[in-house]
Each structure stands twice: as C-alpha cells, then as structure tokens.
PyMOL Python script that loads the backbone (N, CA, C, O; Angstrom):
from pymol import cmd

cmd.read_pdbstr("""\
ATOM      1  N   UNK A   1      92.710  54.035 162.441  1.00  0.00           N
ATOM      2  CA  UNK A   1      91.810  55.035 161.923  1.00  0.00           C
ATOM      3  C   UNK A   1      92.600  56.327 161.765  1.00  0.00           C
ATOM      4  O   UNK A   1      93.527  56.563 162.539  1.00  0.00           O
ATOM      5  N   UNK A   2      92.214  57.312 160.634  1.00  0.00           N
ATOM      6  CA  UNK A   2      93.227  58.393 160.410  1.00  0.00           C
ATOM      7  C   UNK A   2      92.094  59.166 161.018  1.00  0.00           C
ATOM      8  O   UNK A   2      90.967  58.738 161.267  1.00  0.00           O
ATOM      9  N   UNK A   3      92.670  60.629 161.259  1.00  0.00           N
ATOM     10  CA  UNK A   3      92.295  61.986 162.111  1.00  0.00           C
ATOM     11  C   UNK A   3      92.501  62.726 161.110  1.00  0.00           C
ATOM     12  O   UNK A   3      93.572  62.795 160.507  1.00  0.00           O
ATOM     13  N   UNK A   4      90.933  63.682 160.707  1.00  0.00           N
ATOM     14  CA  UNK A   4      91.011  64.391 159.854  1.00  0.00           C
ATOM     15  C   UNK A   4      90.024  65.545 160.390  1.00  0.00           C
ATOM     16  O   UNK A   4      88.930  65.353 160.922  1.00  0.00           O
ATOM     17  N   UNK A   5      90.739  66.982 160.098  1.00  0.00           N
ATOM     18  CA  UNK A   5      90.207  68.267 160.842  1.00  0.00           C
ATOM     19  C   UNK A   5      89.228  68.578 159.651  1.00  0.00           C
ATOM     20  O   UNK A   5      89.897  68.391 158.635  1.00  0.00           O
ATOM     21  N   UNK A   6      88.375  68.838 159.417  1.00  0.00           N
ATOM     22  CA  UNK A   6      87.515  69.276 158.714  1.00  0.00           C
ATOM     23  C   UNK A   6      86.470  71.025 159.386  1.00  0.00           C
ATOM     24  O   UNK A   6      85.702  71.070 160.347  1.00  0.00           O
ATOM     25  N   UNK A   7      86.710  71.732 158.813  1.00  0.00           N
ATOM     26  CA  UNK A   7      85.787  73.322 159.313  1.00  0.00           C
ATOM     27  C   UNK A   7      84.590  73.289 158.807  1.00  0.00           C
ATOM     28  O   UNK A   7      84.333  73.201 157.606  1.00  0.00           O
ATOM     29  N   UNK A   8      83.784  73.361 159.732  1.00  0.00           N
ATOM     30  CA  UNK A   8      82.055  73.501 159.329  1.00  0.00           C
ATOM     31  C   UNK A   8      81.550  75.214 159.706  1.00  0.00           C
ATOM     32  O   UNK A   8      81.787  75.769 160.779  1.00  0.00           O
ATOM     33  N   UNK A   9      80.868  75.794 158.619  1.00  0.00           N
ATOM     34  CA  UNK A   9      80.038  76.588 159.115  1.00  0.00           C
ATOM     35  C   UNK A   9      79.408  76.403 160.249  1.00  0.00           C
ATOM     36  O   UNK A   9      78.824  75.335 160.429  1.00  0.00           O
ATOM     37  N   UNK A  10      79.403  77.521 161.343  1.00  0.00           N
ATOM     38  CA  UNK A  10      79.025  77.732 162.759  1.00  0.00           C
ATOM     39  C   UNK A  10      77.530  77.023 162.727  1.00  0.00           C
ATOM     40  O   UNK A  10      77.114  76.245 163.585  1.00  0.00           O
ATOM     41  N   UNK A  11      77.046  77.320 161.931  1.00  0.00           N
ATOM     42  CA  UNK A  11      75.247  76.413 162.096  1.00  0.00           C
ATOM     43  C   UNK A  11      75.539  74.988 161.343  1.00  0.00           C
ATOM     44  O   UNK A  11      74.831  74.244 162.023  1.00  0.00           O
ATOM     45  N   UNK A  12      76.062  74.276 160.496  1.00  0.00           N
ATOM     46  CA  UNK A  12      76.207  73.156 160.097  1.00  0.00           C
ATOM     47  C   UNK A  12      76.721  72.823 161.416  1.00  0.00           C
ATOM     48  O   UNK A  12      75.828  72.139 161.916  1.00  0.00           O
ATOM     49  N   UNK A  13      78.026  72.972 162.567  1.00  0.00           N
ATOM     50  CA  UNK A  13      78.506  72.930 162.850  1.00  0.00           C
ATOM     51  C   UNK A  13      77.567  72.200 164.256  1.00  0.00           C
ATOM     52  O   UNK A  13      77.718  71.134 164.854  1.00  0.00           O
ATOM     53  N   UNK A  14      76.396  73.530 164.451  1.00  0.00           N
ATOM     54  CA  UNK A  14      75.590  73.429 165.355  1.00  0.00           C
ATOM     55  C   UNK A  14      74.507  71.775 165.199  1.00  0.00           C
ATOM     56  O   UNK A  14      74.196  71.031 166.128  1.00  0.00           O
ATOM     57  N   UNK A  15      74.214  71.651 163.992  1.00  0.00           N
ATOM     58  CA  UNK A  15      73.257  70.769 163.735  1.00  0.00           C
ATOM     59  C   UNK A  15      74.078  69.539 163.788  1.00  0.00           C
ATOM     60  O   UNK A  15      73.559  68.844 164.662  1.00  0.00           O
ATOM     61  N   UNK A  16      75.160  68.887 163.261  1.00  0.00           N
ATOM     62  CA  UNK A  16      76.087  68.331 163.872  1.00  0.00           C
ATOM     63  C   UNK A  16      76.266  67.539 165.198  1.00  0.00           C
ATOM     64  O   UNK A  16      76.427  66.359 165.510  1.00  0.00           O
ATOM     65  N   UNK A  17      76.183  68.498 165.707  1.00  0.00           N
ATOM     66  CA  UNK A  17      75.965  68.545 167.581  1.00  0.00           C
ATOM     67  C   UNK A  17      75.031  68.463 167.735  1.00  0.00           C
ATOM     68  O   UNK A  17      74.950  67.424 168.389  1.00  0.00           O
ATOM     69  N   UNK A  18      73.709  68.983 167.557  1.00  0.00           N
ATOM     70  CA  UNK A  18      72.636  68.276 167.854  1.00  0.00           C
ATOM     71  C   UNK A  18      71.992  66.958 167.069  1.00  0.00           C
ATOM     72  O   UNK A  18      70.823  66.734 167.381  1.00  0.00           O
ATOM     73  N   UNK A  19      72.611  66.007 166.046  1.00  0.00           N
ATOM     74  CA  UNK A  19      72.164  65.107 165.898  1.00  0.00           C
ATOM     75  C   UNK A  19      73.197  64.256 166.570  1.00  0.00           C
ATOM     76  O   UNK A  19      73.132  63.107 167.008  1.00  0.00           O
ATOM     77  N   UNK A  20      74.182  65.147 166.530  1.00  0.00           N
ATOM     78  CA  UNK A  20      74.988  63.611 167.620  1.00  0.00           C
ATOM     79  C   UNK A  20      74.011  62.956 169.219  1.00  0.00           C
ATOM     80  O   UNK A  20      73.753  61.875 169.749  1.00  0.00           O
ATOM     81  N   UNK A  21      73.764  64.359 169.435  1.00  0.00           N
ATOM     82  CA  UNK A  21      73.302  64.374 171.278  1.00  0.00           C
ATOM     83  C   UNK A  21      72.125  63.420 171.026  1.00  0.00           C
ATOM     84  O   UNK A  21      71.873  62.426 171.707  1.00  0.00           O
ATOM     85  N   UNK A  22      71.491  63.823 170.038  1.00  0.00           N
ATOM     86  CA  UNK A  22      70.094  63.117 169.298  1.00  0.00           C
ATOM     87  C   UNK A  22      70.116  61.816 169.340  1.00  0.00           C
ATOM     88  O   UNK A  22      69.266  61.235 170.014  1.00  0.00           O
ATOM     89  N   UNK A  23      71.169  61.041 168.572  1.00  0.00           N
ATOM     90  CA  UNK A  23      71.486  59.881 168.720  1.00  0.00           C
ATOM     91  C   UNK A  23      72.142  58.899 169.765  1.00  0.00           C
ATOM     92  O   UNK A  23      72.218  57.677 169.895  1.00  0.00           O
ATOM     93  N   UNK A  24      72.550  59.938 170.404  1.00  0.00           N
ATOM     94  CA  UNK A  24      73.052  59.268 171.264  1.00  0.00           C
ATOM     95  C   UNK A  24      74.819  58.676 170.997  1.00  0.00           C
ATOM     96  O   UNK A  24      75.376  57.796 171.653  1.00  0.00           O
ATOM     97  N   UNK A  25      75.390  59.444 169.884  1.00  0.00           N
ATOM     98  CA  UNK A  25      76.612  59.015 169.319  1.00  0.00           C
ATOM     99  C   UNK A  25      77.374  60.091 169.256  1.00  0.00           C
ATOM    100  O   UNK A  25      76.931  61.204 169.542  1.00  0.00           O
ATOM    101  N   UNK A  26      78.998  59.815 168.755  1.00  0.00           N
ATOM    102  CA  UNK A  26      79.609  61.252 168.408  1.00  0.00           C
ATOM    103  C   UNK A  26      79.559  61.968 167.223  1.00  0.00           C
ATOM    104  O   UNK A  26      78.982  61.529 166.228  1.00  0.00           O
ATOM    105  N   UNK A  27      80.097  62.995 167.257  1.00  0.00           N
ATOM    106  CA  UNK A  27      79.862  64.085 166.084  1.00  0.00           C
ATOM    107  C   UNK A  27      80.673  62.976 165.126  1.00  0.00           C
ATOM    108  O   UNK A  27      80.157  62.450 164.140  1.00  0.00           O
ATOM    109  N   UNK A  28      82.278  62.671 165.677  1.00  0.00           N
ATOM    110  CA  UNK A  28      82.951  61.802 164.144  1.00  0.00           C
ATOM    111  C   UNK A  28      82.174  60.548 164.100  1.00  0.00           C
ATOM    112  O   UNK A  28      82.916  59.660 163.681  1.00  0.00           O
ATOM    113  N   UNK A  29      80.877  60.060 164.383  1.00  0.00           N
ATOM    114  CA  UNK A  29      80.413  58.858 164.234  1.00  0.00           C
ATOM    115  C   UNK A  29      79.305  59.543 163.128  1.00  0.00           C
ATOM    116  O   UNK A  29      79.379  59.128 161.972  1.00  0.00           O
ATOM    117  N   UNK A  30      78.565  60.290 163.359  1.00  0.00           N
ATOM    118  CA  UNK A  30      78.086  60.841 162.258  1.00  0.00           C
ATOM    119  C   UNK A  30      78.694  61.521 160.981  1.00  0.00           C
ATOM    120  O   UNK A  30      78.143  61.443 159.883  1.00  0.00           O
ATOM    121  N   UNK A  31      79.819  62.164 161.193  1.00  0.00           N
ATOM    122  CA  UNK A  31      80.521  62.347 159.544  1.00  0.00           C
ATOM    123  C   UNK A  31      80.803  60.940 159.410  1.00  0.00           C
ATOM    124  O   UNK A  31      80.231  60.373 158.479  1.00  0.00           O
ATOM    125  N   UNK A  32      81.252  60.538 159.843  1.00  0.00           N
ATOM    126  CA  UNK A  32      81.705  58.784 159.350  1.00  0.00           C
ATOM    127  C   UNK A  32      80.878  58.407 158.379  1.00  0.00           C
ATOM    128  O   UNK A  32      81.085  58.241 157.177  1.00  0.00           O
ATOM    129  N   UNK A  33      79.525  58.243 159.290  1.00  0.00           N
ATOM    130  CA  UNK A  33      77.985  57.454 158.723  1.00  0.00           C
ATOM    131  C   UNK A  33      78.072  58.627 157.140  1.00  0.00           C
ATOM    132  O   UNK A  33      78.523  58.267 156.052  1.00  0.00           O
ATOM    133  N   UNK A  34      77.681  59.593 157.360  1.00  0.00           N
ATOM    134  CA  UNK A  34      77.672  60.188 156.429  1.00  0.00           C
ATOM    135  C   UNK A  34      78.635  60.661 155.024  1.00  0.00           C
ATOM    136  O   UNK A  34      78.489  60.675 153.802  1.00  0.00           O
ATOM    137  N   UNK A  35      79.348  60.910 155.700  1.00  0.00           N
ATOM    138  CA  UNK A  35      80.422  60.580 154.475  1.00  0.00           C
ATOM    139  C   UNK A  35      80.466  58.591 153.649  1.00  0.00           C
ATOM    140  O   UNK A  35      80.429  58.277 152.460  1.00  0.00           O
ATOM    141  N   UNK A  36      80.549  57.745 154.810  1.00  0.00           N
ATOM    142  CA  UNK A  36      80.589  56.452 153.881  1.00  0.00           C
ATOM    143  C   UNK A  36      78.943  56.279 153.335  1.00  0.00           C
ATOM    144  O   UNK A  36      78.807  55.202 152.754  1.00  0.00           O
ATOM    145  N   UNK A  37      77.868  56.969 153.383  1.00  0.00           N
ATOM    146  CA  UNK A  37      76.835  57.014 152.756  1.00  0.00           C
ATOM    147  C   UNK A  37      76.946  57.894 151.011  1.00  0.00           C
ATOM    148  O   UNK A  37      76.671  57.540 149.865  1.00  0.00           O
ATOM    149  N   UNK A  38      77.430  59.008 151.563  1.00  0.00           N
ATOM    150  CA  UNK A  38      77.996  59.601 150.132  1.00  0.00           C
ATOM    151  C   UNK A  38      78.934  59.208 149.397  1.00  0.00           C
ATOM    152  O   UNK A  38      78.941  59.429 148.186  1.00  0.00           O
ATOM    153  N   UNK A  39      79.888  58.552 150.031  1.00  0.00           N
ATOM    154  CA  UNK A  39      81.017  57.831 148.737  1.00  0.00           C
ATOM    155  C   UNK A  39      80.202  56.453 148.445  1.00  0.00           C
ATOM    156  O   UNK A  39      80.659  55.599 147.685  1.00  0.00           O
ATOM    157  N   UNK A  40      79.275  56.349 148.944  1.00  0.00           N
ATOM    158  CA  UNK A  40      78.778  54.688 148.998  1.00  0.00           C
ATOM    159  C   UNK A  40      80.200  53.594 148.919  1.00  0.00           C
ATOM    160  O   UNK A  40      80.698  52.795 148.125  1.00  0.00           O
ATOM    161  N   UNK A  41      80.456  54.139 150.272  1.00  0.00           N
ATOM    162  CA  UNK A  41      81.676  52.930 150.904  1.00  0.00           C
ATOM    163  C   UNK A  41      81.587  52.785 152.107  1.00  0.00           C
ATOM    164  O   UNK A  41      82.361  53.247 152.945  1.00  0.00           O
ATOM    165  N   UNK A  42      80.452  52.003 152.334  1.00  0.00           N
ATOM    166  CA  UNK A  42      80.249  51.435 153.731  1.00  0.00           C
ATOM    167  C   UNK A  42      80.357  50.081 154.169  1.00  0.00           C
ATOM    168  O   UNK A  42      79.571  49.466 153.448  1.00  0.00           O
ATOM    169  N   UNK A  43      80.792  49.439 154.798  1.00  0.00           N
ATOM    170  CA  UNK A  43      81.421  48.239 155.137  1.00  0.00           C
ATOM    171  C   UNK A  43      80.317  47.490 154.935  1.00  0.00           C
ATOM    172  O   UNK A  43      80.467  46.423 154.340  1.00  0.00           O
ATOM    173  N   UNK A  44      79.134  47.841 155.333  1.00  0.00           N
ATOM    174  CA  UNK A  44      78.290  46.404 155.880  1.00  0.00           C
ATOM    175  C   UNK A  44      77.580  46.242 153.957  1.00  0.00           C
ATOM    176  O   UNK A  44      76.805  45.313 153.726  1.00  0.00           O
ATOM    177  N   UNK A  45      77.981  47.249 152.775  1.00  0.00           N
ATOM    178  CA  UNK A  45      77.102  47.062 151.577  1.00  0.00           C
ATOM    179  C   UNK A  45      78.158  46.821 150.856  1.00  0.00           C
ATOM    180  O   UNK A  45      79.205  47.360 151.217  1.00  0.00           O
ATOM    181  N   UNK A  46      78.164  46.115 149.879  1.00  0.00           N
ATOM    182  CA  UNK A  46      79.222  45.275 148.554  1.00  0.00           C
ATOM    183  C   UNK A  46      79.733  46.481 147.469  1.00  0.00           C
ATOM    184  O   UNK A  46      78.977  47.254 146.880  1.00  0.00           O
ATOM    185  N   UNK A  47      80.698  46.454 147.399  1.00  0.00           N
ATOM    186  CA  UNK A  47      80.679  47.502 146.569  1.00  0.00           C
ATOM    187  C   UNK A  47      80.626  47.166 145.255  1.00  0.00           C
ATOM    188  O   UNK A  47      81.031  46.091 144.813  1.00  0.00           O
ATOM    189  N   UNK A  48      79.984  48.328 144.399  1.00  0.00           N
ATOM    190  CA  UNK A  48      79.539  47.740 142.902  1.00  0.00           C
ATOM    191  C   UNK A  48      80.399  48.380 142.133  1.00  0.00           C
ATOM    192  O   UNK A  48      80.889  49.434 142.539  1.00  0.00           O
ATOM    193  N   UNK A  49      80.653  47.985 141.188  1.00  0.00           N
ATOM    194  CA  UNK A  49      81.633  47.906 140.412  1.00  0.00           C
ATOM    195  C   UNK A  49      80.871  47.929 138.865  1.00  0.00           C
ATOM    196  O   UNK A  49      79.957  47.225 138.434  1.00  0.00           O
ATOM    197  N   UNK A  50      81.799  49.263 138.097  1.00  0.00           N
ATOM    198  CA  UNK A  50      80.658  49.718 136.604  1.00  0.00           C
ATOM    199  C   UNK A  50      81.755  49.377 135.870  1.00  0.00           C
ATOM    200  O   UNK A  50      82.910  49.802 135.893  1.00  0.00           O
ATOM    201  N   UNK A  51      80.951  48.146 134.901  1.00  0.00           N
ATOM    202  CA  UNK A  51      81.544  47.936 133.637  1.00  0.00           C
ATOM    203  C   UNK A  51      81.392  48.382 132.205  1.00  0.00           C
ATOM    204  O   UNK A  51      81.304  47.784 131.133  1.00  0.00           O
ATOM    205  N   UNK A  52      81.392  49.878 132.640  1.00  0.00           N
ATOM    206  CA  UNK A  52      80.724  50.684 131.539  1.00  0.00           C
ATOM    207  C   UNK A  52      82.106  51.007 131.251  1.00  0.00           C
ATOM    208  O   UNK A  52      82.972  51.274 132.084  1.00  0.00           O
ATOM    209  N   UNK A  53      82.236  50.956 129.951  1.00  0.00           N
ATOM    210  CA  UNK A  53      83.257  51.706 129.390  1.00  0.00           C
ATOM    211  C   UNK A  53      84.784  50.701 129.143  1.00  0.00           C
ATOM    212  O   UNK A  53      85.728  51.002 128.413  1.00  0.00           O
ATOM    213  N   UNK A  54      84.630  49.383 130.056  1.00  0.00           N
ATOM    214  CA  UNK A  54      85.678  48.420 129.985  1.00  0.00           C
ATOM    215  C   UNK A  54      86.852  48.133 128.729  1.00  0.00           C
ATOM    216  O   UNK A  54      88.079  48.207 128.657  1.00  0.00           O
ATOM    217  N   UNK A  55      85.851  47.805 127.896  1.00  0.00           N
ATOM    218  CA  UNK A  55      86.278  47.344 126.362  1.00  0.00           C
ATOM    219  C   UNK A  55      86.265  48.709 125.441  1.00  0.00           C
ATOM    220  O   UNK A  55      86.212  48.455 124.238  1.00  0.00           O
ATOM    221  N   UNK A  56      86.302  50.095 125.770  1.00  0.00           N
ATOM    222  CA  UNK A  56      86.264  51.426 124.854  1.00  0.00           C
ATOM    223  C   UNK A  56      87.896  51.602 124.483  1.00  0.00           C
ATOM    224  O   UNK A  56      88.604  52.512 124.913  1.00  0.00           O
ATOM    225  N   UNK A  57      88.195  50.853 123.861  1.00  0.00           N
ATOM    226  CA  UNK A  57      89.187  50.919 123.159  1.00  0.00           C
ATOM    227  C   UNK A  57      89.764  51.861 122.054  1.00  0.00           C
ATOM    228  O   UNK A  57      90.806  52.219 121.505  1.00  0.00           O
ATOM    229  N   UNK A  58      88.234  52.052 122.088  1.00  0.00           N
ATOM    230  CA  UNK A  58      88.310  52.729 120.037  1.00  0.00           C
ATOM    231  C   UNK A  58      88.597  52.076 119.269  1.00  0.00           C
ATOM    232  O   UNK A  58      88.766  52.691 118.216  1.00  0.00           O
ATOM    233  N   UNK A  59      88.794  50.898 119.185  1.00  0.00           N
ATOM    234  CA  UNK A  59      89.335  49.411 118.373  1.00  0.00           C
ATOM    235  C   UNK A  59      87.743  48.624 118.029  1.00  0.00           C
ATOM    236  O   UNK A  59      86.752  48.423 118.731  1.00  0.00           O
ATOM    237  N   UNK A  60      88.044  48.347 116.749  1.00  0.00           N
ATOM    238  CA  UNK A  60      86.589  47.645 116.500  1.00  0.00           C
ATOM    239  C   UNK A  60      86.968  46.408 116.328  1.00  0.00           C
ATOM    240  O   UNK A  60      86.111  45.532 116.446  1.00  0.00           O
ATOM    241  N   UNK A  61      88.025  46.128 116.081  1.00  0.00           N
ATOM    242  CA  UNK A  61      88.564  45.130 115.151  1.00  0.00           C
ATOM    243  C   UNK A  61      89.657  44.004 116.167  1.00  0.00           C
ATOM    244  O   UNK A  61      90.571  43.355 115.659  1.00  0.00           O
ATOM    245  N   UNK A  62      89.395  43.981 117.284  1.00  0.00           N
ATOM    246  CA  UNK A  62      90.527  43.392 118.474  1.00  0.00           C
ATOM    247  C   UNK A  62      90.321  42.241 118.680  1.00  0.00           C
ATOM    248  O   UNK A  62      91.235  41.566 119.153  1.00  0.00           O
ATOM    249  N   UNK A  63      89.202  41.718 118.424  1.00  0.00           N
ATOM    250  CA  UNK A  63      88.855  40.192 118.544  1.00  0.00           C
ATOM    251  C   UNK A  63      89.361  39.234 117.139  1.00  0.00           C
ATOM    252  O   UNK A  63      89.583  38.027 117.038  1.00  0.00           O
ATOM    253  N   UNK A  64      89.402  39.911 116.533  1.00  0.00           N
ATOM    254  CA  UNK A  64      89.712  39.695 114.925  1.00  0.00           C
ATOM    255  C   UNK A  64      91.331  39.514 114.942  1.00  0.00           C
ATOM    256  O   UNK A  64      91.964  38.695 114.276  1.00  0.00           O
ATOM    257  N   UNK A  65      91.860  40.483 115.869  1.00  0.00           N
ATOM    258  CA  UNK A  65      93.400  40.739 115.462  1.00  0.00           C
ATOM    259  C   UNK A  65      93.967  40.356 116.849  1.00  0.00           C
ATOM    260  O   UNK A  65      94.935  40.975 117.290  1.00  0.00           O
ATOM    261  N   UNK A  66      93.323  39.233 117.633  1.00  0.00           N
ATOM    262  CA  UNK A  66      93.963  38.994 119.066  1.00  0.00           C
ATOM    263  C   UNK A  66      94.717  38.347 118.759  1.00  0.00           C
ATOM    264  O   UNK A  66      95.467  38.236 119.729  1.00  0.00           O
ATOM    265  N   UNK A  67      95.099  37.726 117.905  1.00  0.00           N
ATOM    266  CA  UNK A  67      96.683  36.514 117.935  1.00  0.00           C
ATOM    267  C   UNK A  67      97.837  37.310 117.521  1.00  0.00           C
ATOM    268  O   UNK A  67      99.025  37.093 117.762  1.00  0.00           O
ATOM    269  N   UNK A  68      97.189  38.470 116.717  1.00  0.00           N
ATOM    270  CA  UNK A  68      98.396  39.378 116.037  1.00  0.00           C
ATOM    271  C   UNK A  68      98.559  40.418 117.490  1.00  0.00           C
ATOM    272  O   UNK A  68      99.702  40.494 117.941  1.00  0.00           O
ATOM    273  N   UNK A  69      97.768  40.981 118.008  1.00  0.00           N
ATOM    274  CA  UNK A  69      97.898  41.863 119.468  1.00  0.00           C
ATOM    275  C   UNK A  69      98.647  41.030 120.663  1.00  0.00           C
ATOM    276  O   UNK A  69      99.511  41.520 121.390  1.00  0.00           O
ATOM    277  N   UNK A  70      98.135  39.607 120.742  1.00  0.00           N
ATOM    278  CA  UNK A  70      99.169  39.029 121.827  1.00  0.00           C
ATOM    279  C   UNK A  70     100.310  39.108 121.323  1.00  0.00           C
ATOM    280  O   UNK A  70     101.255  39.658 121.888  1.00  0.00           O
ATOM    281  N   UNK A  71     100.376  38.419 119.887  1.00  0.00           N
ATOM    282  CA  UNK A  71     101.997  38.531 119.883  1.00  0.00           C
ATOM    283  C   UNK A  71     103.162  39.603 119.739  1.00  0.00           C
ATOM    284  O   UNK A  71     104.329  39.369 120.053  1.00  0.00           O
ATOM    285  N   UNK A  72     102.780  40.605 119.312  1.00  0.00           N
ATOM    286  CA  UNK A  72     103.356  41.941 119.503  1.00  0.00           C
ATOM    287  C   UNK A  72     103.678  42.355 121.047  1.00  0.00           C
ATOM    288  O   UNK A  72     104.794  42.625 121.490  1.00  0.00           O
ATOM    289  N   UNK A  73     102.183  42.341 121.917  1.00  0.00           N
ATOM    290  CA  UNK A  73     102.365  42.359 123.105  1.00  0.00           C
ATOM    291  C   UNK A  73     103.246  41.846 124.095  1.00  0.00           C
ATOM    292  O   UNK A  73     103.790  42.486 124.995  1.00  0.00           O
ATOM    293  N   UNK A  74     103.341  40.568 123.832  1.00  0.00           N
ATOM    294  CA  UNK A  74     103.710  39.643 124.519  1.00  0.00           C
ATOM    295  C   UNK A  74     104.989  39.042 124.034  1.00  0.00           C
ATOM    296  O   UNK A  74     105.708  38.610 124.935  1.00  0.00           O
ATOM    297  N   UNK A  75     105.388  38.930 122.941  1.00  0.00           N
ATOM    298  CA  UNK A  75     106.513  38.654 121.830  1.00  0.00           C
ATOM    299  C   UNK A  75     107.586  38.179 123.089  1.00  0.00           C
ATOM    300  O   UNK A  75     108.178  37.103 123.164  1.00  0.00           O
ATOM    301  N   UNK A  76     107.643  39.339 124.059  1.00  0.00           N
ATOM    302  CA  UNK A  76     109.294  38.972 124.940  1.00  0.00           C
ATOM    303  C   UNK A  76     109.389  37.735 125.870  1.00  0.00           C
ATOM    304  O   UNK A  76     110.284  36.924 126.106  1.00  0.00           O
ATOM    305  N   UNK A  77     108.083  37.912 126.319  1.00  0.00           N
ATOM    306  CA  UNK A  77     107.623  36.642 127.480  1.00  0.00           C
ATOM    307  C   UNK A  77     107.428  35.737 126.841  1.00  0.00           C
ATOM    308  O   UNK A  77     108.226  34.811 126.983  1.00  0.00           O
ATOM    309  N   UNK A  78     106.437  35.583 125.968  1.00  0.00           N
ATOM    310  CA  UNK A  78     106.742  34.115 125.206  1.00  0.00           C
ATOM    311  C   UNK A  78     107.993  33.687 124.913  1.00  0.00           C
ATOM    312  O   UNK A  78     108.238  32.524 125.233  1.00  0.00           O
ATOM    313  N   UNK A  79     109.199  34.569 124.176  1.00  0.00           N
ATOM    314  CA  UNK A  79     110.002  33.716 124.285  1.00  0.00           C
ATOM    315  C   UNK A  79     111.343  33.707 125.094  1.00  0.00           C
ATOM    316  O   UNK A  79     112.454  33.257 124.813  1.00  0.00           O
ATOM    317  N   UNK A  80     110.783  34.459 126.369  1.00  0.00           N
ATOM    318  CA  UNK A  80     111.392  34.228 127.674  1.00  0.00           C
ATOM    319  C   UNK A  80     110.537  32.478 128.017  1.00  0.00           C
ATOM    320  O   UNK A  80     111.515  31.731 128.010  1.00  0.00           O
ATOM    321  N   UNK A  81     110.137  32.193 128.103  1.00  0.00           N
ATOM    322  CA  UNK A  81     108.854  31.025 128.080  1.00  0.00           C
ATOM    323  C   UNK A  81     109.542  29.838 127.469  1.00  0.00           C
ATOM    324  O   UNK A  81     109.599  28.698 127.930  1.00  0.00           O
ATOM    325  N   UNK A  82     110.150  30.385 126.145  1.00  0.00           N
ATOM    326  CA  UNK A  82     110.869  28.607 125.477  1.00  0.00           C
ATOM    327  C   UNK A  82     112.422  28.833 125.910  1.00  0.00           C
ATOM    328  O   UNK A  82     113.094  27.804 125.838  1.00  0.00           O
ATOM    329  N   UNK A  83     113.019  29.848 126.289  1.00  0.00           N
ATOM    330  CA  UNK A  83     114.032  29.293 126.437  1.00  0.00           C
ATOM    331  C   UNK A  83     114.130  28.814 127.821  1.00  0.00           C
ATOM    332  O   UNK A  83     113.407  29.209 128.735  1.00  0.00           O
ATOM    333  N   UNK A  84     115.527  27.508 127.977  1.00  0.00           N
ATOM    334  CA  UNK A  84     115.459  26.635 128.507  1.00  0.00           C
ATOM    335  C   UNK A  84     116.237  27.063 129.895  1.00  0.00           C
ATOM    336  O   UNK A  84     116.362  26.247 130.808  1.00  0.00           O
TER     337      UNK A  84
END
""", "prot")
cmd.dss("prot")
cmd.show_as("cartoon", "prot")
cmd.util.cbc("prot")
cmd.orient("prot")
C-alpha cells in the first residue's frame, strides 16, 4: 500500500475524525472508502469500461479499404512471415 499526505481544511479535517470514531474505523479507511467511491475503483464492483468513441477514426470508409489498410500496415510482418 502507498502513503500519501494529503492537507484538509481544519473542519473537513474535524469531520473526518468524527466519522472515523463514528464508525468505528480509521481516518485512512475512510479516504480509502471514499476516494475508491469517487474514482469508482473499488475492488468488490467490476469495472466498466466505455466503448464510446472506439471506432472515431474520422474514416468512413475502413471496412471497405481493410485489405488495402492491413497491407500497408502490416506489409513488413507479413513478409517477415514467408520468409523461411
């Protein structure tokens, strides 16, 4: 686990401390909780993953021109591929 100093305003600071005592946990168990609630990266939930924007190429035409795009692309490995 990494150690990270973070400065809270004296009353954030205060409330902090009293939800730790509250809970019955520590102050870094609550930034923890809270911070992996705001990045929504918390162990026990899946993380989701946005396929918005995947294929924004600006290319309309790529499915049309995929044999001509691999082979440009790829030209070296393929024929790293036939020789023997």
């Amino acid at each position: 686990m990494k150690r990270t100093t973070v400065s809270l305003p004296d009353d954030l600071a205060w409330e902090l401390e009293r939800a730790a005592k509250r809970h019955g946990v520590s102050a870094s168990e609550i930034v923890r909780r809270a911070l992996a609630e705001h990045l929504d990266a918390r162990p026990d939930r899946p993380r989701r993953y946005s396929f918005i924007g995947i294929a924004s190429s600006g290319h309309t035409d790529i499915s049309e021109r995929v044999d001509e795009i691999l082979a440009n692309e790829w030209a070296e490995h393929i024929a790293n591929d036939r020789d023997p």
